[in-house]
C-alpha positions in Angstrom: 0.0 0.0 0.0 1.3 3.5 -0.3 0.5 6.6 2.0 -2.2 9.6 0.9 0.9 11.9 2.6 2.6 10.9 -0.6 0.3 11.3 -3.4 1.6 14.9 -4.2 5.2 13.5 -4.4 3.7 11.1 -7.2 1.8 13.6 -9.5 5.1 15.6 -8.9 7.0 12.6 -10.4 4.6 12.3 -13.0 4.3 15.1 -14.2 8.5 15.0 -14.7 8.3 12.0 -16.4 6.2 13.2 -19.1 7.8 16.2 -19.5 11.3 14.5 -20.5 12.2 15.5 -24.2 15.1 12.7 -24.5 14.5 9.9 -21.6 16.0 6.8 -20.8 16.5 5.2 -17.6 19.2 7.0 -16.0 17.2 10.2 -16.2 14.1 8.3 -14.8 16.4 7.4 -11.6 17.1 10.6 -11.2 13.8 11.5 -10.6 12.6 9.9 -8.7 15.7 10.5 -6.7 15.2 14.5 -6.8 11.2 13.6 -5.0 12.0 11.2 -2.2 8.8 10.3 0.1 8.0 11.8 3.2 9.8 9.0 5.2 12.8 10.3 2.8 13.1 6.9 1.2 13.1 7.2 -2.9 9.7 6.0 -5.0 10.4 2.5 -6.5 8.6 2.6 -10.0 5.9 -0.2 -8.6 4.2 2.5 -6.1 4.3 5.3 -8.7 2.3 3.1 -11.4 -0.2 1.8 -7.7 -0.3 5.4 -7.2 -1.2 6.3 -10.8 -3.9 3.5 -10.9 -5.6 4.5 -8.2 -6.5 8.1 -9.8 -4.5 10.7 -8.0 -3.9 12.3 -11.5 -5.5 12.4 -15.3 -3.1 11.7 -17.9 -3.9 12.3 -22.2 -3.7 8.9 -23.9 -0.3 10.2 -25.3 1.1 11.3 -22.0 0.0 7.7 -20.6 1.3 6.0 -23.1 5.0 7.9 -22.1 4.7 7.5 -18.5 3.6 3.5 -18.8 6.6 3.4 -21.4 8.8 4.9 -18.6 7.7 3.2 -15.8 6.9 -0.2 -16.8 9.7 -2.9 -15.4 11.4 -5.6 -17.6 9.4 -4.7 -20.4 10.9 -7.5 -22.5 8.6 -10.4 -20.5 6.0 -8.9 -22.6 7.3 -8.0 -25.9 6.6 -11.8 -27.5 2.8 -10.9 -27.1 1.8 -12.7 -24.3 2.7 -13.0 -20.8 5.0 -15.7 -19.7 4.1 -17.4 -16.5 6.3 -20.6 -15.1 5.0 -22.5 -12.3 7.5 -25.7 -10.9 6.1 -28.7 -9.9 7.2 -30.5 -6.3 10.4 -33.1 -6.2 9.5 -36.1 -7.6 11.7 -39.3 -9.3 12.9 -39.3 -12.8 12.9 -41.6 -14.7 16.3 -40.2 -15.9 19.9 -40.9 -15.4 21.7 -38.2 -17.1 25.0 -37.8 -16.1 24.7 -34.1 -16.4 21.7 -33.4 -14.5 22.0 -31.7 -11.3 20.2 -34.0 -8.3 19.6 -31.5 -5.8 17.6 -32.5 -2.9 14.2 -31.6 -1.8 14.0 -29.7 -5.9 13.2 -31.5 -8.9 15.1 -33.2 -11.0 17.7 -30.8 -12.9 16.6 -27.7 -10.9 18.6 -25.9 -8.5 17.4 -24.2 -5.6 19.2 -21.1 -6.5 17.7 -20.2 -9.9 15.1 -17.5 -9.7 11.8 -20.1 -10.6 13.2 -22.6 -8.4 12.8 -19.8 -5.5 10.0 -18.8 -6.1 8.5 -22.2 -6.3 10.1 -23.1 -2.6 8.6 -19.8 -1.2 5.5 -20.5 -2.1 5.7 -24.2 -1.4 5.4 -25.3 -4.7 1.7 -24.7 -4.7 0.8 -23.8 -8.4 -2.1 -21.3 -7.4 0.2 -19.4 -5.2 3.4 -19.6 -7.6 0.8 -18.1 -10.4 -1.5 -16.5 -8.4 2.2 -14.4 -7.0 3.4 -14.2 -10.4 0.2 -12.6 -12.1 0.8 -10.1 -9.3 4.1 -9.1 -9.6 3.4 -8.7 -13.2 0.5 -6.2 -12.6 2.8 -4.2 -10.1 5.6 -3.3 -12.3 3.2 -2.6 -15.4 2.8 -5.6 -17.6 -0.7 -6.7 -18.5 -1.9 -10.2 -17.2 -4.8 -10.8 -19.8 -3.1 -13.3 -22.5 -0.8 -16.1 -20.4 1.3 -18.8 -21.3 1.2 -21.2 -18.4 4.5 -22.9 -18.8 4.7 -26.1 -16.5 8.4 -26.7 -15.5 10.3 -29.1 -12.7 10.5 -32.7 -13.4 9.4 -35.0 -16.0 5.7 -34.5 -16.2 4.4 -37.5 -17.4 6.0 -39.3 -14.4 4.0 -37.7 -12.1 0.7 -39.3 -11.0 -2.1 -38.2 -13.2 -4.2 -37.2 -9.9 -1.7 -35.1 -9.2 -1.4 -33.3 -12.8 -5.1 -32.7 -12.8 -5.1 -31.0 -9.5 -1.6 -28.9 -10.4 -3.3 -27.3 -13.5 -6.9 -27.0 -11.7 -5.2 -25.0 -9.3 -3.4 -23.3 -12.2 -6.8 -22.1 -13.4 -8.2 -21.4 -10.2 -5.3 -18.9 -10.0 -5.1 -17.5 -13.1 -9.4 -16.7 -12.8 -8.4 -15.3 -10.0 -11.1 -17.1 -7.8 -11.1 -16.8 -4.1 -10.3 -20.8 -3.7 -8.9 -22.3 -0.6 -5.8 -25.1 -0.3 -7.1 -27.9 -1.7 -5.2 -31.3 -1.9 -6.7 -32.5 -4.9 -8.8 -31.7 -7.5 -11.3 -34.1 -10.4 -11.7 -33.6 -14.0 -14.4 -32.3 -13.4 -13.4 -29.9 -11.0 -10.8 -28.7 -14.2 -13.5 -28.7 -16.6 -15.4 -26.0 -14.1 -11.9 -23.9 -13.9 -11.3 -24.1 -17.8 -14.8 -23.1 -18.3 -14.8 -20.1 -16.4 -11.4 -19.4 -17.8 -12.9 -18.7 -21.5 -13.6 -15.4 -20.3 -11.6 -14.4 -17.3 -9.4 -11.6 -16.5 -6.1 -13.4 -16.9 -7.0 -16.3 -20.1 -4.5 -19.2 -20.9 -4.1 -18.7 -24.4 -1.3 -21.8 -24.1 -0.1 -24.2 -21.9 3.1 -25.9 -22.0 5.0 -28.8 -20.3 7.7 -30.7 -20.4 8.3 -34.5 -20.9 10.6 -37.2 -22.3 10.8 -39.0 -25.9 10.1 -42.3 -23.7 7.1 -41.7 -22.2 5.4 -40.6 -25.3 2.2 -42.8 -26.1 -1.1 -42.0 -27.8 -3.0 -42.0 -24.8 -0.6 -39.5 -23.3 -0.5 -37.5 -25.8 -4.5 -37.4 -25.5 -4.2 -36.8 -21.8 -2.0 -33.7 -21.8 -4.5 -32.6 -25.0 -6.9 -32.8 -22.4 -5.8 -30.8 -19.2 -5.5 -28.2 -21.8 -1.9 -28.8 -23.5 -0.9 -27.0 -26.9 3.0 -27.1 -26.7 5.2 -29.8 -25.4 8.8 -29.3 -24.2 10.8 -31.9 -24.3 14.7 -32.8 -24.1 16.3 -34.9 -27.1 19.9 -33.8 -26.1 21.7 -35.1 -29.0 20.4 -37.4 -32.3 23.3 -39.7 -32.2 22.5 -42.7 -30.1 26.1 -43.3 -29.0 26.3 -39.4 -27.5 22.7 -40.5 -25.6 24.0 -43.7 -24.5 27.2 -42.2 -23.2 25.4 -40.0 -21.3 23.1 -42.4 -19.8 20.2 -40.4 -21.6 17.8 -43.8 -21.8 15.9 -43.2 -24.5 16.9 -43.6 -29.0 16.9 -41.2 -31.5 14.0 -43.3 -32.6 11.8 -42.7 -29.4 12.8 -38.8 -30.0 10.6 -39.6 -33.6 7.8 -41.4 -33.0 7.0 -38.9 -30.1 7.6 -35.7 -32.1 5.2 -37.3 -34.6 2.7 -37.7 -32.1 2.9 -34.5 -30.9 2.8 -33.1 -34.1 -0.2 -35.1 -35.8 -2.0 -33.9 -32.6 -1.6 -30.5 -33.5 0.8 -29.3 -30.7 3.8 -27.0 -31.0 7.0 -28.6 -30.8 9.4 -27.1 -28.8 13.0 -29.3 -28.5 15.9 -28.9 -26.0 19.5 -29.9 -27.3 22.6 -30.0 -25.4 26.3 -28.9 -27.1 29.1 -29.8 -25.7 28.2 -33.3 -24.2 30.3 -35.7 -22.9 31.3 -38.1 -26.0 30.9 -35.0 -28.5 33.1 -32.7 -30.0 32.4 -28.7 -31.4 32.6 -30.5 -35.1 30.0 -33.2 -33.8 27.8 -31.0 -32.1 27.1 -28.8 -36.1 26.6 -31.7 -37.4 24.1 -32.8 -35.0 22.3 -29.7 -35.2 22.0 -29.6 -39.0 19.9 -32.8 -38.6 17.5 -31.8 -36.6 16.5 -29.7 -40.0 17.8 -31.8 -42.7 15.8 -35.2 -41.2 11.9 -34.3 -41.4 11.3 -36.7 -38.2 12.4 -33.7 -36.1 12.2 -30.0 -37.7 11.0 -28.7 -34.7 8.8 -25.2 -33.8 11.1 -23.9 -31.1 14.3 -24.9 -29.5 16.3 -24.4 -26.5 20.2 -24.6 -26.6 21.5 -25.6 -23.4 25.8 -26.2 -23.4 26.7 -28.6 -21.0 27.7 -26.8 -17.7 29.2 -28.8 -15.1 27.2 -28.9 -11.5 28.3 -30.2 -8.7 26.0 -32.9 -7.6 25.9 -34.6 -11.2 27.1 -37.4 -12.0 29.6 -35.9 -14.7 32.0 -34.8 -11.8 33.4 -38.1 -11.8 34.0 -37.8 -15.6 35.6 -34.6 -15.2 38.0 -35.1 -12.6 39.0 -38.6 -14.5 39.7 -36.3 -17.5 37.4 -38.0 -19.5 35.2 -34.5 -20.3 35.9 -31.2 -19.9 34.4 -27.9 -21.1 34.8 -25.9 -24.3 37.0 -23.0 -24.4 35.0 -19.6 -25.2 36.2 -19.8 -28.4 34.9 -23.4 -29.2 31.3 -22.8 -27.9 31.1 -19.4 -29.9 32.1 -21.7 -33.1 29.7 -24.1 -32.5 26.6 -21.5 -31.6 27.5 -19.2 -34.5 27.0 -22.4 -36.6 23.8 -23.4 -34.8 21.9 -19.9 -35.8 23.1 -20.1 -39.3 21.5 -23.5 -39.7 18.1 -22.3 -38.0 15.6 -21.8 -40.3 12.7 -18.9 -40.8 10.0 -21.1 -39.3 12.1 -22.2 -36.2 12.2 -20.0 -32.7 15.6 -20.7 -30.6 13.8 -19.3 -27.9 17.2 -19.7 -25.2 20.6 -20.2 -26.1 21.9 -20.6 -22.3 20.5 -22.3 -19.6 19.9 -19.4 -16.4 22.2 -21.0 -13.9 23.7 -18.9 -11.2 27.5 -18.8 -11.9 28.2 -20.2 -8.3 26.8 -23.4 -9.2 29.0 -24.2 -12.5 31.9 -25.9 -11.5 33.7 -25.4 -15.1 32.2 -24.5 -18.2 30.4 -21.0 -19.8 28.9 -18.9 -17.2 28.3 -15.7 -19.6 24.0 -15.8 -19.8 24.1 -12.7 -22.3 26.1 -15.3 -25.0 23.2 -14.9 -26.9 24.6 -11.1 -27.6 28.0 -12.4 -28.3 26.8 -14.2 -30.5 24.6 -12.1 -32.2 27.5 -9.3 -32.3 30.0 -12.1 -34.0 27.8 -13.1 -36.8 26.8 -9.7 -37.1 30.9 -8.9 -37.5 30.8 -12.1 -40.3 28.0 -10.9 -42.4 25.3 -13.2 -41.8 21.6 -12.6 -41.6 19.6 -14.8 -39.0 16.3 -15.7 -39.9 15.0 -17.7 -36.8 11.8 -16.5 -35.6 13.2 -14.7 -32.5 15.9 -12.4 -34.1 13.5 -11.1 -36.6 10.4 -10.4 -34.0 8.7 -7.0 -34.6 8.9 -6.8 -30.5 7.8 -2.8 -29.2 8.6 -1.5 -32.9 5.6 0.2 -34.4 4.3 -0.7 -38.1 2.1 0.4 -40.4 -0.5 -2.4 -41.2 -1.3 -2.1 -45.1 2.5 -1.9 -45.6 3.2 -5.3 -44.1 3.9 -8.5 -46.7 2.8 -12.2 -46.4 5.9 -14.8 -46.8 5.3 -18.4 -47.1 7.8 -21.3 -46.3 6.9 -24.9 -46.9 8.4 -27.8 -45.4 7.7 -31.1 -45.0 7.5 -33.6 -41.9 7.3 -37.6 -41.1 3.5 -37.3 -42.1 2.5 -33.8 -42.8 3.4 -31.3 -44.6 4.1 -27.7 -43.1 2.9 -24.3 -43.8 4.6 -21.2 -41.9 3.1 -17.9 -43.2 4.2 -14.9 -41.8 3.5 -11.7 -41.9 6.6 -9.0 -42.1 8.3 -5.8 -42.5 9.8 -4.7 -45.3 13.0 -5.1 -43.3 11.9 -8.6 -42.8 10.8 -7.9 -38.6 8.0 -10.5 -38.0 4.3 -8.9 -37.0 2.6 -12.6 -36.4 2.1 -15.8 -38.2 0.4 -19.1 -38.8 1.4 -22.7 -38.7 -0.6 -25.2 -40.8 0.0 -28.3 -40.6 -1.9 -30.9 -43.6 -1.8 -34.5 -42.8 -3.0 -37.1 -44.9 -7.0 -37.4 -44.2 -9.8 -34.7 -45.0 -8.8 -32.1 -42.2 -6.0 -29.7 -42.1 -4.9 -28.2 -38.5 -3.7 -25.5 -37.2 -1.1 -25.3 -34.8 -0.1 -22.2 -34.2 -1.3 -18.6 -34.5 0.6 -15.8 -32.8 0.7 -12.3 -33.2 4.1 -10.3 -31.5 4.5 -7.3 -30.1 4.1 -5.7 -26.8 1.2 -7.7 -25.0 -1.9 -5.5 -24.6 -5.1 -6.1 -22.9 -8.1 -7.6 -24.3 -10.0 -5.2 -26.3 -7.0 -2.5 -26.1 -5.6 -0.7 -29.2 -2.7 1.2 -29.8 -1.2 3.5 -33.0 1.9 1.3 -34.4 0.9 -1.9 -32.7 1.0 -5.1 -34.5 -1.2 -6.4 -31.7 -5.3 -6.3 -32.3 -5.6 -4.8 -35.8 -6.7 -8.1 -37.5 -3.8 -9.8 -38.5 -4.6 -13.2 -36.5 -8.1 -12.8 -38.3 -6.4 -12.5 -41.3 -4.2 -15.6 -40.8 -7.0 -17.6 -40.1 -8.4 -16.6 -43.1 -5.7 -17.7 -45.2 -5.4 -20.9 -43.5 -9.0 -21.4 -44.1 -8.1 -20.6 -48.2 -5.1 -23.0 -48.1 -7.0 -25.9 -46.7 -9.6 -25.8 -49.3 -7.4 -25.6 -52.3 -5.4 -28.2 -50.9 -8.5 -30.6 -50.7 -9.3 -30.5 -47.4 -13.0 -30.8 -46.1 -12.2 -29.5 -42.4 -9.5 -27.3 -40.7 -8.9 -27.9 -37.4 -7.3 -25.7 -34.6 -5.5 -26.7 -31.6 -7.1 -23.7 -29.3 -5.9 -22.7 -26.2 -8.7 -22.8 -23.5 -8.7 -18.8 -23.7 -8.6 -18.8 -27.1 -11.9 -20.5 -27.7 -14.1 -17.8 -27.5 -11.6 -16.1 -30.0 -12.2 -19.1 -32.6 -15.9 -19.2 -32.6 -15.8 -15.7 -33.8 -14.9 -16.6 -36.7 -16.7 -19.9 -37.6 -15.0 -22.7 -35.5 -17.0 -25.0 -32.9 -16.4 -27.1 -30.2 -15.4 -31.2 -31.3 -14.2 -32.6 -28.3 -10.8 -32.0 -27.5 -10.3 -29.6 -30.5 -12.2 -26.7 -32.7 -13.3 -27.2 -36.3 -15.1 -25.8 -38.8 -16.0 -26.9 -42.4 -14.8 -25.9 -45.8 -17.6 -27.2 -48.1 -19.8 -24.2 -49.5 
C-alpha cells in the first residue's frame, strides 16, 4: 500500500516524467531521486504506477502511453505478445539418469534451488495457485498486463507424475489465473478442471497456451491425449543429441528413434514442438555437435517449432563430476562454444524460434564451463561482424517496434514432416521484422490443422488498441483466413485448430465449434 501523505510526491513525479524530451532510464532514476517520500526513502517505479492507478492524477492517452513506457519494469517479459508465467512442480523421481543433471535434494530433478523459478517455487511451497497466483501479481505491479498467459509447466518429467496429481496442479493453475477466491485444496477431479477451464474462457487473466515438459520415452497415444486434455498445446521436451552413442554415453535412456515417434505424435495432434539440445556433451566434440544440429532440419522426423540450446555446464552434484575429474570431459573454451553457436543460428531456419541459447544458472553453481547468460549477444555481435543474416523466428520479432499495417507483406515457407506437410506464413516488414504468423500443418486425411497462430509485439489487454501496434488490428483474423483458403485448395473438407482454453471464444468468432478436444469448422460451401 502506499500513503495519501505521498500522493503529491507522485503527481510531482509524473508530471517530470512526461515532460522528458530525450528519456532513458538513467534520467528516470534521477527523478525519482530528486522527489524522495515523506519518510525520505526514494519511490520505486511499482508504487508510482499503484499510485497512478488509483487516480491521484488524469493523464492524455499520449502522455499515458510515455509515462507506462517509462515506468513499466522488464518490459521485454512482454514483448513476445503474451505473458510468460512458469509454475514448478514438487520433487518427484525421474525416470532419468543423465549424467549431467544436477540431483539437488528436496528440488526437482535438474533444478537448482538457487535459480530465480526454483525460488520462487520453494517460497511458495510449490503450490501452483500461489506460484501463479504471485506471479500474475508481480506482473500487474511493475506494469505488464496479465490478460493473454502462457502457463508454462516446469520441474521434473511431467508425465512421471501421477495423473491425480497433474489434474489437480493445472486445476489449481486455473483457479489462480481466474483469480477465484479458492482455498488449499489437496486435490482436484476432471471435473473440478472442466469448471476452472470453463470459467477461464472469459476471465481476467485467459490461458491462451499451456506448456509442459516430458521425455521422448514416455510418449504414447494416450498421453499425448491426456495432456491434449488438461488443456496442453505445446510440449517441451529434451532430445539432447540425435546420435545414439552421445545418448548412450550420457546415460540419456531413450533412442533417436523414441525422440521420432514422439515428435510425430505431438505433431499429428496439432501441438507446437518445442525441442531442447545440449552442445558440448560428454562423447561430443564442437565439429560433432554442427553436425548434429544440422539434422534436426535436414531429417523431417524432427524439424521442430522452437528450440532451446542448453551447453553442458558442469554442477556439482551430477554425475559428470566423476567424468571430469578422470579427464574424460571437460568444457569448451570460449572460443569453441562461440564456433559451435554461430553455426547453430546459421542453420536455423525462418519457421524455427531458438527461444534460449543458455540455460539461467547462477554462476556459483557451475563448477567449469560457460557462465556468460548474455552469450546470446555475443553471438549475435560475432555473426553480425561475419555478415550473416539470422532468420530464426526470435531475431527477426517486430517486439515494441511500431508498423504500419497495409504496408506489411505475407511470406510463405513450406516444409515437410514424417507425415505432414508444413505451412509457416508470416506476416513482415519490409525489413523482414515479423508482426505474427500461422502454422498449418496438412496431414493425410480430409482435415487440415492449425497449430499455431501468434501475433508479437508488446502484449496489450483484451480489447486495447494502440497507433503502431501489431497487436489487435486483425492480423490473426487475417491468418485464419488464409489458413482457411489454403485448406480448401489443398483438398481439405475441415480445418482444425488446436485452441488454447482462452482462445476458444476467440475461434468461434470466426466460424470454429467445439469437437471434443479440439475446434473445427467446415470448408464445403
Amino acid at each position: 500500500m502506499i500513503s495519501e501523505k505521498d500522493n503529491g510526491t507522485y503527481v510531482q513525479i509524473i508530471k517530470d516524467l512526461i515532460a522528458l524530451k530525450d528519456p532513458n532510464h538513467r534520467v528516470v532514476q534521477k527523478i525519482l531521486q530528486k522527489n524522495p517520500l515523506k519518510n525520505r526513502k526514494i519511490a520505486r517505479k511499482s508504487q508510482v504506477l499503484f499510485a497512478y492507478k488509483s487516480g491521484i492524477i488524469h493523464l492524455k492517452k499520449d502522455e499515458e502511453r510515455k509515462f507506462l513506457g517509462l515506468i513499466q519494469m522488464k518490459k521485454t517479459r512482454t514483448l513476445s505478445g503474451v505473458t510468460p508465467v512458469t509454475a514448478l512442480t514438487k520433487p518427484y523421481p525421474c525416470p532419468g539418469r543423465c549424467i549431467f543433471c544436477p540431483t539437488e535434494d528436496k528440488m526437482p530433478k535438474s533444478y537448482l534451488a538457487s535459480e530465480p523459478g526454483a525460488q520462487r517455487a520453494v517460497s511458495n511451497k510449490f503450490d501452483p495457485y500461489l506460484q501463479v497466483r504471485s506471479r500474475l501479481s508481480a506482473y500487474r505491479s511493475i506494469g505488464h498486463p496479465i490478460d493473454k498467459i502462457e502457463l508454462i509447466i516446469l520441474g521434473g518429467t511431467w508425465s512421471a507424475y501421477p495423473r491425480k496429481y497433474q489434474v489437480w496442479f493445472i486445476t489449481r493453475c486455473f483457479d489462480a489465473m481466474n483469480h477465484s477466491q479458492i482455498k488449499e485444496k489437496n486435490v482436484a477431479s476432471w471435473n473440478d478442471l472442466k469448471k476452472a477451464q470453463k470459467k477461464n474462457e472469459t476471465a481476467k487473466s485467459r490461458c491462451v497456451g499451456l506448456v509442459v515438459e516430458t521425455r521422448p520415452d514416455c510418449v504414447t497415444p494416450d498421453e499425448v491425449e491426456h495432456i491434449r486434455k488438461l488443456g496442453g498445446t505445446k510440449i517441451q521436451m529434451g532430445v539432447q543429441s540425435l546420435s545414439n552413442k552421445i545418448l548412450r554415453l550420457n546415460k540419456r535412456g531413450h533412442t533417436i528413434n523414441d525422440t521420432a515417434k514422439a515428435i510425430s505424435l505431438f505433431r499429428k495432434a496439432g501441438f507446437k514442438i518445442h525441442l531442447h539440445w545440449m552442445a558440448n556433451l560428454y562423447g561430443s566434440t564442437p565439429k560433432k555437435d554442427v553436425a548434429d544440429f544440422k539434422k534436426l532440419f535436414s531429417d523431417p522426423r524432427f524439424r521442430p517449432d522452437e528450440l532451446k540450446i542448453y551447453p553442458c555446464s558442469l554442477i556439482e552434484s551430477a554425475e559428470l563430476m566423476h567424468y571430469y575429474y578422470k579427464g574424460l570431459w571437460k568444457p569448451y573454451t570460449e572460443e569453441e562454444l562461440l564456433s559451435v553457436l554461430v553455426e547453430v543460428f546459421k542453420a536455423t531456419p525462418r519457421y524455427c524460434r531458438l527461444t534460449r541459447v543458455i540455460r539461467d544458472i547462477p554462476s556459483p553453481e557451475i563448477v567449469v564451463g560457460n557462465k556468460k547468460t548474455n552469450f546470446r549477444q555475443i553471438v549475435d555481435k560475432e555473426l553480425e561482424r561475419r555478415g550473416n543474416k539470422v532468420y530464426e523466428v526470435r531475431s527477426r520479432e517486430i517486439r515494441g517496434e511500431d508498423i504500419k499495417p497495409h504496408r506489411l507483406n505475407l511470406r510463405s515457407s513450406y516444409y515437410k514432416t514424417a507425415g505432414t506437410k508444413e505451412y509457416f506464413v508470416e506476416y513482415v516488414t519490409s525489413e523482414d521484422k515479423i508482426c505474427a504468423f500461422l502454422r498449418l500443418s496438412m496431414p493425410s486425411g480430409n482435415t487440415a490443422m492449425i497449430r499455431e497462430i501468434h501475433v508479437y509485439g508488446q502484449s496489450m489487454g483484451f480489447g486495447k488498441k494502440r497507433l503502431g501496434s501489431s497487436q489487435h488490428v486483425g492480423l490473426g483474423q487475417k491468418l485464419i483466413r488464409e489458413a482457411k483458403r489454403r485448406s480448401k485448395k489443398a483438398g481439405y473438407k475441415k480445418l482444425k485448430v488446436i485452441s488454447a482454453i482462452g482462445t476458444r471464444n476467440y475461434y468461434r468468432k470466426y466460424g470454429f465449434i467445439d469437437t471434443g478436444l479440439y475446434q473445427e469448422c467446415d470448408l464445403v460451401d
